[in-house]
C-alpha positions in Angstrom: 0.0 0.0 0.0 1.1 3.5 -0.8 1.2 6.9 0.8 -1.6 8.1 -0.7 -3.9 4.6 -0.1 -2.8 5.1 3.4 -3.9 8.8 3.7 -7.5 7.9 2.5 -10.4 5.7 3.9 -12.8 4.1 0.5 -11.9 7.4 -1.4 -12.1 9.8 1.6 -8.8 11.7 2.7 -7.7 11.1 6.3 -7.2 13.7 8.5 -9.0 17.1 10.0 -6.8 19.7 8.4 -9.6 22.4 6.5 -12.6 20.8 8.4 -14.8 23.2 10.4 -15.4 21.8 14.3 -17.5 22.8 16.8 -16.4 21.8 20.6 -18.8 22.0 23.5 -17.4 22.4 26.6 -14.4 23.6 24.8 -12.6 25.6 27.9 -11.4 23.6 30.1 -10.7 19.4 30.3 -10.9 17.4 27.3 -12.9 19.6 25.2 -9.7 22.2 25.8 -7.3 19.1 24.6 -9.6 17.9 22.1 -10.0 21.6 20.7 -6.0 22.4 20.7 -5.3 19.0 19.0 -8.0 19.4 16.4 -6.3 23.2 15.6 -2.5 21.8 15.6 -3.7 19.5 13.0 -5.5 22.3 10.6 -9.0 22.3 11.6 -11.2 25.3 11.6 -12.1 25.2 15.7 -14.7 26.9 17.6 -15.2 26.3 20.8 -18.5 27.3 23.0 -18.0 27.5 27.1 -19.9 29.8 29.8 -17.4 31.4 31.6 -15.4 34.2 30.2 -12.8 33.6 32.1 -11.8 29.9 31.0 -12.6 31.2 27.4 -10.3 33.8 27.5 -7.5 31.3 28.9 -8.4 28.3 26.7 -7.7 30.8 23.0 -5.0 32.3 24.4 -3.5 28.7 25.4 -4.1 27.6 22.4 -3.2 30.0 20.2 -0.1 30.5 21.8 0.8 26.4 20.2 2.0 25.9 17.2 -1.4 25.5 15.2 -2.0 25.1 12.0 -6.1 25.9 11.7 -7.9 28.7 13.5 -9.5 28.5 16.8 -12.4 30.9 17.8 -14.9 31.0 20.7 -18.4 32.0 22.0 -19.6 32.1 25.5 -23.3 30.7 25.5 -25.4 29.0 28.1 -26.2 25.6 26.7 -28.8 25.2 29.2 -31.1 26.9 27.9 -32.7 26.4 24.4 -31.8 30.1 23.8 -28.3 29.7 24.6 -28.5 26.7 21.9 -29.9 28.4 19.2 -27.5 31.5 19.7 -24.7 28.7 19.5 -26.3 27.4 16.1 -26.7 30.8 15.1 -23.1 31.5 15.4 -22.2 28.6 14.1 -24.1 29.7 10.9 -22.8 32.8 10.7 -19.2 31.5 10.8 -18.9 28.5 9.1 -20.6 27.5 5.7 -21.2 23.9 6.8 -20.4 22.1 9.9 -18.3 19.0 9.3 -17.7 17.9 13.1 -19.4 18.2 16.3 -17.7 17.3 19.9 -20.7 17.6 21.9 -18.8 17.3 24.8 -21.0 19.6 26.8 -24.6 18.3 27.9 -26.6 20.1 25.5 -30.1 19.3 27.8 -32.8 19.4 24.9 
């Protein structure tokens, strides 16, 4: 098998690079690992979180690595279907599609 049959999955490239993410939960924990990794490895990241404060120190952690996407953020209540749609909202207004979703906050509805 060659490089490029190793790179690709029945005709689909491997790989995250260009894809646009959303991460729930994004600030701290493994959303704030699964968020930096996804950036370092070219991914278009947004992350949503509550607290300004942990958003604030999770894109300046991150963009302080050596990434190759783009990480952004939005501070939302996602306990509220409010809060939700704002997130979707946001998400529309950023991204032409959404390719990934880490839902690793609990989104209640």
């Amino acid at each position: 098998m060659d490089s490029a049959e190793k790179s690709s999955y029945n005709g689909h490239k491997s790989g995250v690079a260009g894809q646009k993410v959303l991460v729930t939960g994004g600030t701290t924990g493994i959303g704030l690992a699964t968020a930096s990794l996804l950036a370092r490895q070219g991914a278009h990241v947004l992350i949503a979180g509550r607290d300004p404060s942990h958003m604030n120190d999770a894109l300046s952690s991150i963009r302080g690595e050596d990434i190759t996407g783009t990480i952004d953020g939005i501070i939302t209540d996602l306990s509220s279907k409010e809060g939700i749609s704002n997130l979707f909202q946001e998400v529309d207004r950023r991204f032409d599609k959404l390719d990934i979703l880490i839902n690793n906050a609990a989104l209640p509805f």
